[in-house]
C-alpha positions in Angstrom: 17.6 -9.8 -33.0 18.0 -9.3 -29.3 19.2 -13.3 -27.9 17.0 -14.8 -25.2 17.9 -15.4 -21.8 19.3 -18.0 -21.0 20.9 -20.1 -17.6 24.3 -18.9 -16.4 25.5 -22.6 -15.8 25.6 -26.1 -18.1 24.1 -29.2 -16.4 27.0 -31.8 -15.6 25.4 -34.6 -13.6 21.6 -35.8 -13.9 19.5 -38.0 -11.8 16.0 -40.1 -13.0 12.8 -39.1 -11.8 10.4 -41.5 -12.0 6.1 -40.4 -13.1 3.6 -42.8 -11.3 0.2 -43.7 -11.7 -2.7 -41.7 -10.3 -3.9 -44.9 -8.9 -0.2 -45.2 -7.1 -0.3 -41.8 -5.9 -3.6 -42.1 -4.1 -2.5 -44.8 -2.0 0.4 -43.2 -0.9 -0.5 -40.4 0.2 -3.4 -42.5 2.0 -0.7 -44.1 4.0 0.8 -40.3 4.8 -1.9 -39.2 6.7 -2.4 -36.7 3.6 0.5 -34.8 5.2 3.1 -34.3 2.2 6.1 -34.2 4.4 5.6 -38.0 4.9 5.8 -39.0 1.1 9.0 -40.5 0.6 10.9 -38.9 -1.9 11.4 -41.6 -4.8 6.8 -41.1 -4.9 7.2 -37.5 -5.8 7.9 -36.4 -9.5 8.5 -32.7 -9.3 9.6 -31.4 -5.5 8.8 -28.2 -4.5 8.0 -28.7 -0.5 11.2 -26.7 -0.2 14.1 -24.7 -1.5 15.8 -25.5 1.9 18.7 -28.2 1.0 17.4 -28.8 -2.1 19.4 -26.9 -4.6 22.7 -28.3 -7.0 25.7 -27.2 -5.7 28.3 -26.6 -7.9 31.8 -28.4 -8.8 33.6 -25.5 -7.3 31.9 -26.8 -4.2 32.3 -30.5 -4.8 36.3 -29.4 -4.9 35.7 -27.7 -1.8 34.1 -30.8 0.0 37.3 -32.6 -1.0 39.6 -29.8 0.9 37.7 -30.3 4.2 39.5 -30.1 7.7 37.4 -32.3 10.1 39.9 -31.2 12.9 37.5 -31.5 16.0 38.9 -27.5 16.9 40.3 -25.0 14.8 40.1 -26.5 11.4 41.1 -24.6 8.5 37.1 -24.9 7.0 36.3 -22.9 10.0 38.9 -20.2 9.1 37.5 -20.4 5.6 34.2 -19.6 6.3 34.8 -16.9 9.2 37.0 -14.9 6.5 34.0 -15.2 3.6 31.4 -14.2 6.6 33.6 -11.3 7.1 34.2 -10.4 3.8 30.2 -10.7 2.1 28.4 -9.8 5.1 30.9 -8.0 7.7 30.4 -10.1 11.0 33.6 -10.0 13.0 31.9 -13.5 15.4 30.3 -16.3 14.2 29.3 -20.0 15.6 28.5 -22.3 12.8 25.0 -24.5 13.4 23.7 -27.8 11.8 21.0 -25.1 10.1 19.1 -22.6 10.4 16.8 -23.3 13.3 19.4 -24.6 15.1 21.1 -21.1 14.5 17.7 -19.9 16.1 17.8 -22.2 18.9 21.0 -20.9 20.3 20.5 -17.2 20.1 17.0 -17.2 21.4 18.3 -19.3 24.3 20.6 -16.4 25.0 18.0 -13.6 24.5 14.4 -14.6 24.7 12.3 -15.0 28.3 9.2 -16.1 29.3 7.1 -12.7 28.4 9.2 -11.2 26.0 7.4 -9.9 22.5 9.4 -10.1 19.7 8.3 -8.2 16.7 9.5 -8.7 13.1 7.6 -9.0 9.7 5.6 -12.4 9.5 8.1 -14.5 11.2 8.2 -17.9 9.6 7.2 -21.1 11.4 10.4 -22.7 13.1 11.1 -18.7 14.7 7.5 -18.5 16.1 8.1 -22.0 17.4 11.6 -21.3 19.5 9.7 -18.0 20.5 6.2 -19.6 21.9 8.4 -22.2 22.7 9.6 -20.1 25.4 6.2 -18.4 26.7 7.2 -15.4 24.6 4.9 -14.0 22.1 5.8 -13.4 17.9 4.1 -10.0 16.8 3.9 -9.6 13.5 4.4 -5.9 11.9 4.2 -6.2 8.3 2.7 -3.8 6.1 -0.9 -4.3 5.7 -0.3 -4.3 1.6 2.0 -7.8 2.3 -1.9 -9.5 2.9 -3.3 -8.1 -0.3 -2.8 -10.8 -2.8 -3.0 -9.1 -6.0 -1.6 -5.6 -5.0 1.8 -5.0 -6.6 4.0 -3.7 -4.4 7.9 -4.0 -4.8 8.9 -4.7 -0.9 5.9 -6.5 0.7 8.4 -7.6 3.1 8.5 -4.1 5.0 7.9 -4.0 8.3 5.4 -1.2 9.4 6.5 1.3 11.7 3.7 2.7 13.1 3.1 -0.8 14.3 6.7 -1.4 15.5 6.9 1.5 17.0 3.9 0.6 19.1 5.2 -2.8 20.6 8.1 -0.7 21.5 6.5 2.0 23.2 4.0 -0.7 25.1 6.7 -3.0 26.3 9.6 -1.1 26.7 13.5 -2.3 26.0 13.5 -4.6 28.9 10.6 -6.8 27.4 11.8 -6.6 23.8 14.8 -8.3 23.2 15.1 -7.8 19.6 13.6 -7.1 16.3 13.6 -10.0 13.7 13.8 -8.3 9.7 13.1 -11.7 7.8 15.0 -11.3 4.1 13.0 -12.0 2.2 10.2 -12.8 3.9 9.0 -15.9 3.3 5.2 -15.9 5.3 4.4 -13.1 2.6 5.4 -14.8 -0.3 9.2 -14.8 -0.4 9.0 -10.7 -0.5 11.6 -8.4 0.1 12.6 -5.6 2.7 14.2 -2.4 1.2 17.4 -0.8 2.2 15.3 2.3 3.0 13.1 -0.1 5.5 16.0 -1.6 6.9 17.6 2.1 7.6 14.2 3.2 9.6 13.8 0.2 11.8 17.3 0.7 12.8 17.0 4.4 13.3 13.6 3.2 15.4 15.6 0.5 17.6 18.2 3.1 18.3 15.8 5.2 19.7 14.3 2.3 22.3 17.7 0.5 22.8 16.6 -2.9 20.8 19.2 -5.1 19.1 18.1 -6.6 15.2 18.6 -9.2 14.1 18.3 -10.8 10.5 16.7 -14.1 9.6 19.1 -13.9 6.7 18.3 -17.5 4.7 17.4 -15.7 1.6 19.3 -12.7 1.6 21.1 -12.7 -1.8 18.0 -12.7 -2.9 16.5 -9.8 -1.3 19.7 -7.6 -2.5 18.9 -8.9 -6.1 15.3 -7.6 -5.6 16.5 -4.2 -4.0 19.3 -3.6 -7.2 16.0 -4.1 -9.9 13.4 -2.6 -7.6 14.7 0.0 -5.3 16.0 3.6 -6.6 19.7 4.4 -6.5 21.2 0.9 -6.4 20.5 -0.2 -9.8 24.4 0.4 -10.6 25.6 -1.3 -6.7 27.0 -4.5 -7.1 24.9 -7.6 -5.3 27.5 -7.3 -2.4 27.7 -3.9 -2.4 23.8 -4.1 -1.4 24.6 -7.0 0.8 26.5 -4.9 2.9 25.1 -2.2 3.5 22.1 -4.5 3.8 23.9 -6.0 7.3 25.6 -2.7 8.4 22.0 -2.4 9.7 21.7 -5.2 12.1 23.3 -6.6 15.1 23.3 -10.5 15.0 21.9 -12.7 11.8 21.0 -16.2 11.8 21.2 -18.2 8.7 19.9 -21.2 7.2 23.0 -22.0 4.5 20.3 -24.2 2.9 19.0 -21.5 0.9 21.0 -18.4 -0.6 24.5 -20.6 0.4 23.2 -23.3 -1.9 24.6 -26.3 0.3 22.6 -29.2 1.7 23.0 -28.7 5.2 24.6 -26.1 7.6 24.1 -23.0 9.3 25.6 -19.9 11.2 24.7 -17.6 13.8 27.4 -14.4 13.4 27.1 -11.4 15.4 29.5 -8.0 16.0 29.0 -8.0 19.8 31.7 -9.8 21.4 29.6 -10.5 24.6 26.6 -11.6 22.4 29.0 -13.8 20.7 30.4 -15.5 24.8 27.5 -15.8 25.8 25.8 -17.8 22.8 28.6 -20.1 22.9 27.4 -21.5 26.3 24.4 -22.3 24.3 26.3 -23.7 21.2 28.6 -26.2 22.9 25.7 -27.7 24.7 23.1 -27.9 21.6 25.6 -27.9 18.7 29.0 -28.8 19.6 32.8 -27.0 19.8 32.7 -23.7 18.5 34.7 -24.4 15.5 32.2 -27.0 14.1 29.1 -26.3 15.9 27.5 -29.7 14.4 29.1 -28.9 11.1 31.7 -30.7 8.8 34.7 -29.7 8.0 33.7 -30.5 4.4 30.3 -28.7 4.7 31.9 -25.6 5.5 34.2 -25.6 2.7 31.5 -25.8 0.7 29.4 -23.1 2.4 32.1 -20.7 1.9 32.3 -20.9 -1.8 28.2 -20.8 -1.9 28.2 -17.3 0.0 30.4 -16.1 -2.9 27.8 -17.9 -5.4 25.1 -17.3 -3.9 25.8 -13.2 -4.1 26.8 -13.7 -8.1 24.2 -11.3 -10.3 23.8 -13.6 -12.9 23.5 -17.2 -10.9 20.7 -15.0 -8.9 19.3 -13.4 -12.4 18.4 -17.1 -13.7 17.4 -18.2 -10.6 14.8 -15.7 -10.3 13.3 -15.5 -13.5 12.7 -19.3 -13.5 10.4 -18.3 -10.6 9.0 -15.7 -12.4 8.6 -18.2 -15.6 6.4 -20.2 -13.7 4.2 -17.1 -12.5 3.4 -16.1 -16.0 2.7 -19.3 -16.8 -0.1 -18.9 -14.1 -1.0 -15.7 -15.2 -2.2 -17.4 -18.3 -3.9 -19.4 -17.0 -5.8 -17.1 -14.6 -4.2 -18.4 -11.5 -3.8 -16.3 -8.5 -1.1 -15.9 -6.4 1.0 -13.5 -4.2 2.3 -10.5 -6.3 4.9 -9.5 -7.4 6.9 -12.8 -7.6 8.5 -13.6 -4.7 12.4 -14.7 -4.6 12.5 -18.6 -4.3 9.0 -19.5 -5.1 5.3 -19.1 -6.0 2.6 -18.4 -3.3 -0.6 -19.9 -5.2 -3.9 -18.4 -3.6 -5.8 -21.8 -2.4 -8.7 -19.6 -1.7 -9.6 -18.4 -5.3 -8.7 -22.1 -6.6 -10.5 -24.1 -4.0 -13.3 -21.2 -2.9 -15.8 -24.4 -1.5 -13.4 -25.6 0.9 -14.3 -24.6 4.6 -11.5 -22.6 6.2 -11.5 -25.2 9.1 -11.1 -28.0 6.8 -7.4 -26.4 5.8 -8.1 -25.6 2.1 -4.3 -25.0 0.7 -3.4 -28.3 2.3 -6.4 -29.7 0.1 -5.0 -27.8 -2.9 -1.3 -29.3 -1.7 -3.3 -32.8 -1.6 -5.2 -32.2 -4.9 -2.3 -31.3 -6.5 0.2 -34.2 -6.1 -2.8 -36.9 -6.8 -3.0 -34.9 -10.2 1.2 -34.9 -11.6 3.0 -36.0 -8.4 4.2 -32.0 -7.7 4.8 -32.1 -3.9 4.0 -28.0 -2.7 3.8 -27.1 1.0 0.5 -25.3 3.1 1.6 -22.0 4.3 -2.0 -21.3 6.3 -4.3 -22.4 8.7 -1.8 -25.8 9.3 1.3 -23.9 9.6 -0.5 -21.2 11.7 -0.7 -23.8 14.1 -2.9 -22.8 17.7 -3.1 -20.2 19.3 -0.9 -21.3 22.7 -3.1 -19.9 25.0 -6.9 -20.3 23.6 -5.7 -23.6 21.9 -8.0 -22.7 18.6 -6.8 -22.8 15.7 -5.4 -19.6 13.8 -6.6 -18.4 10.6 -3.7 -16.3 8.8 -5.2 -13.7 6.5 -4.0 -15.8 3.6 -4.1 -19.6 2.9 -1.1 -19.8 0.6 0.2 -23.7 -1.1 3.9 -22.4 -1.3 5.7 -24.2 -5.0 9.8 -23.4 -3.6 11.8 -23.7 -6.6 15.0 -26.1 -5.7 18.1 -23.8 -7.0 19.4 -25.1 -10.2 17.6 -28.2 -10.0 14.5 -27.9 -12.2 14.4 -27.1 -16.3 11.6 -24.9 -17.5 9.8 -28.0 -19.1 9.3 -28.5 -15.1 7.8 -25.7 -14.8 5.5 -26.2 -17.3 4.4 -29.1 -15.8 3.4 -27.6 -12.7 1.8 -24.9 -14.2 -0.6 -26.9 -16.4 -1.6 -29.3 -13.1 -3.1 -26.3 -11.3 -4.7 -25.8 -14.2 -6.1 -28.6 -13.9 -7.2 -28.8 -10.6 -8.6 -25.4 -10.7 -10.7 -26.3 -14.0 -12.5 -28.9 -11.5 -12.0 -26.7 -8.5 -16.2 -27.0 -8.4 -16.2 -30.3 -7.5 -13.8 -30.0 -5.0 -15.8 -29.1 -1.5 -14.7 -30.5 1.3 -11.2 -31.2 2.9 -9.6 -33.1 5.5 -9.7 -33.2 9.5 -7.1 -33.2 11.6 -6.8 -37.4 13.3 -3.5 -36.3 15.1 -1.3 -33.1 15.8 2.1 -32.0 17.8 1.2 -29.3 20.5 3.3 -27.0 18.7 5.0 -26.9 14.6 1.8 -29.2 14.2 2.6 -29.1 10.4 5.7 -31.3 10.0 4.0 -34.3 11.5 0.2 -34.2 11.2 -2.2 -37.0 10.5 -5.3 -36.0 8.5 -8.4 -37.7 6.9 -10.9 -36.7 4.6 -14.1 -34.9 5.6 
């Protein structure tokens, strides 16, 4: 008989979770202001706000933390993780960040101005933050399939050129500092970009003089998609996709959380050596010397070794089909949610399980709320919340899809976990009658509103 699948590592150190009481559970998140971010951790059984940080690094990369340089300039662990950035993605210049938004904060300082549109495919929320931050405007050119929940489509990352080429064309080089390719995309349900997509928006930038650049936290996982998915890699080698993947772009930024499987760090890198003097203005003043840029030695030991992880087929096989484990286990149950499975995590569809909720009254928050009082599963609102206002109108925005994002922590969680989850939105969407009204904003930051809200119930 043909053996089952099974995880490409063994488990070597455990830590207790602790189940509480409904009854617990609803005064805690009373005293969060119903905002999950402010639960702390021990009152949450299963985690999935985030895959950002969140994942088990390996004892190759506890070694590595061991071997640290924490020289304050020119320490070996920069050197380290210069040659892997060199090696996996092909970036001659790089400034290591804290993470990823930091990584943003630095290169937008050097390239964004007040009136600038920057197009890309569904940017996520810390990138259209730094961009309205700066009075410039986030335009999103995804394909139109990305916002139909139940279409399959293998890359609903994509961007659509038609509608790139149109910013272009209205605003001209001058005004449009740069395309953003997001891989995957995370907005659209942790969806991919194909190599073929890639090769057109470059050919298109060419044509107007616009640099790209990659958001690049998940990008492992958007080659694995494009050797299973797209035609003619199915016998290239994860790195072989990888780069050709970044022959493509100009600059990346990258939030190590994620495909480098460490708990905190970041990188800008970049093959322009002008690009690269001028962020490092920026980088010294937010981050620190160029050789640590707010980093550890240690942490960038450990970094290094989780680039060459992280683009391993078989660590990103199991990885991905737990994520897919848990979207049958919805399909059973007759759960919607974005298809096809994204990379790190499962995009529920708060609207078909909470159809009585007002829009305004945030209904994948409610879901997110509704949720954790039923197992203690902490999920995270990708909608209306997360949309935040619009900066000039002040109303609120309402995406075309009200998503409760589950991220799957990387080889965290067993399948039993899964299980779990899956049988709680069950639950709640067996009584999703009963649930009809949701919760009120009481307090909000003027911009990334999300992270620090204060809600009560309608």
């Amino acid at each position: 008989m043909e053996l089952p699948f099974s995880e490409s590592y063994k488990i070597k150190v455990v830590e207790t979770i602790r189940k509480s009481t409904r009854q617990e559970r609803e005064q805690w998140i009373k005293e969060a202001g119903y905002n999950l971010f402010n639960l702390k951790s021990d009152q949450v059984f299963i985690d999935l706000l985030t895959d950002s940080g969140t994942g088990a690094m390996s004892d190759r990369q506890w070694a590595e933390l061991m071997k640290g340089d924490e020289s304050y300039a020119g320490a070996s662990s920069y050197y380290k993780l210069k040659a892997a950035i060199k090696d996996i993605l092909g970036f001659e210049y790089f400034l290591p960040t804290h993470q990823g938004r930091a990584a943003e904060n630095v290169l937008f300082s050097t390239l964004i101005k007040e009136g600038h549109k920057i197009p890309g495919n569904a940017h996520f929320d810390t990138t259209k933050g730094h961009i309205e931050f700066r009075k410039a405007t986030a335009v999103d050119c995804t394909i139109d399939e990305a916002y139909v929940v139940e279409q399959e489509h293998p890359f609903k990352g994509n961007l659509d050129l038609n509608k790139l080429e149109k910013v272009l064309k209205e605003n001209g080089a001058e005004n449009v500092p740069m395309i953003i390719v997001t891989l995957t995309c995370n907005t659209s349900g942790g969806q991919p970009v194909s190599l073929k997509n890639m090769r057109e928006v470059r050919a298109l930038a060419d044509t107007y003089g616009v640099k790209i650049v990659y958001d690049s936290a998940r990008f492992a996982e958007n080659a694995y998609f494009i050797k299973l998915r797209e035609e003619g890699y199915g016998d290239r080698s994860i790195r072989e996709i990888v780069s050709e993947m970044f022959s493509y772009a100009d600059a990346m930024t990258m939030s190590s959380k994620k495909d480098a499987i460490v708990n905190m760090g970041g990188f800008i890198a970049m093959k322009d050596k002008e690009l690269f003097k001028a962020a490092t203005t920026y980088n010294i003043m937010f981050e620190g010397f160029i050789t640590y840029g707010g980093m550890s030695g240690r942490d960038m030991n450990a970094l290094a070794q989780g680039l060459y992880e992280g683009t391993e087929f078989e660590y990103l096989q199991t990885r991905i089909k737990q994520v897919e484990y848990l979207g049958a286990k919805l399909d059973e149950y007759g759960i919607r949610y974005q298809r096809p499975v994204g990379g790190h995590a499962i995009f529920v569809d708060a609207l078909q399980i909470l159809p009585n909720v007002p829009r305004e009254q945030f209904p994948a928050q409610t879901l997110g709320v509704e949720l954790y009082l039923e197992a203690g599963i902490r999920g995270v609102e990708i909608g209306t919340l997360l949309a935040d206002r619009d900066p000039v109108t002040r109303e609120n925005r309402y995406p075309e899809l009200e998503f409760l994002r589950l991220a799957i922590p990387r080889r965290v969680y067993t399948n039993n976990h899964m299980d779990v989850v899956a049988a709680a939105l069950k639950n709640v969407f067996d009584r999703k009658d009963t649930i009809t009204s949701g919760y009120k904003i009481i307090y909000e930051a003027p911009i990334m509103r999300h992270f620090t809200v204060e809600l009560e119930k309608v």
